[in-house]
N, C-alpha and C positions, 0 to 999 in steps of 0.2 A: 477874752470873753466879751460877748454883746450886752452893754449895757445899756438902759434906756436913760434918759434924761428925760428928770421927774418933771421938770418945765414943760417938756414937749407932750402934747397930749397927744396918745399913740392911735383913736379912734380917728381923729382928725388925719393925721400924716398919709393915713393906709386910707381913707374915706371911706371908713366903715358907717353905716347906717345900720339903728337898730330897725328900721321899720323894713330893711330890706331883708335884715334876719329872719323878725319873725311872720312876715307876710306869706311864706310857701307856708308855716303852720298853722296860721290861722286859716288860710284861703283849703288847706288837707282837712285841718277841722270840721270849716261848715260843710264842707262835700260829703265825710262822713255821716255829721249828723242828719245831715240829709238824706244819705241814704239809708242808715241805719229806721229813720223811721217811717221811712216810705217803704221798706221792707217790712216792716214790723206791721204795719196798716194794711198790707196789699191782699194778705188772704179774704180781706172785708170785701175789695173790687172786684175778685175772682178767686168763689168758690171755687173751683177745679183743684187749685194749691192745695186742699184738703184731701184727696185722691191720688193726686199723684207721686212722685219718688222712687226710689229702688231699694236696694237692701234693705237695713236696719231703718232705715228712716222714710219710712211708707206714707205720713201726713206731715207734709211739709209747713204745714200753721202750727206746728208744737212745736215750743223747745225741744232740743237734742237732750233728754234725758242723761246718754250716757256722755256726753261731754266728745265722744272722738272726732267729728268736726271740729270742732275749736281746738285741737290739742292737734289735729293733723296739721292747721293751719300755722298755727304759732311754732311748728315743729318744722314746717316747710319754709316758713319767714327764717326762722334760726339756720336754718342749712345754706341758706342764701346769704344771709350777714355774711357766715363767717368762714363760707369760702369763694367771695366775691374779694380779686386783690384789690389794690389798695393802688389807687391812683392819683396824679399827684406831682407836684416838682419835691 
């Protein structure tokens, strides 16, 4: 079996950086929040957003009442998880 020796620090050996970890999250973060509220502001730049749309969701400045955007979405993210293989040595 593979055991480690507690001497050797295993971050060092492998040249793991944490800053290299969590840099694609933090840099996915501000892009959201970014967009999150520049979407959330934009009906104020251009009335039209208020008119236009199709089916169920005819004024695109209002929350989705019934939730089925967001539940389409996180339903179509989960389909793609978890049948995306798995790649890899």
């Amino acid at each position: 079996p593979f055991r480690l020796d507690p001497s050797e620090n295993i971050l060092q050996k492998y040249q793991i950086r944490y800053s290299r970890i969590f840099s694609g999250m933090i840099f996915q973060g501000c892009v959201f929040i970014s967009l999150f509220f520049g979407l959330k502001k934009m009906s104020n730049y251009f009335p039209l957003l208020s008119e236009g749309g199709a089916a169920w969701f005819t004024n695109l400045s209002i929350p989705d009442s019934t939730y089925v955007l967001p539940i389409m979405a996180g339903a179509a993210f989960l389909i793609t998880v978890e049948t995306m293989p798995l790649t890899g040595n």
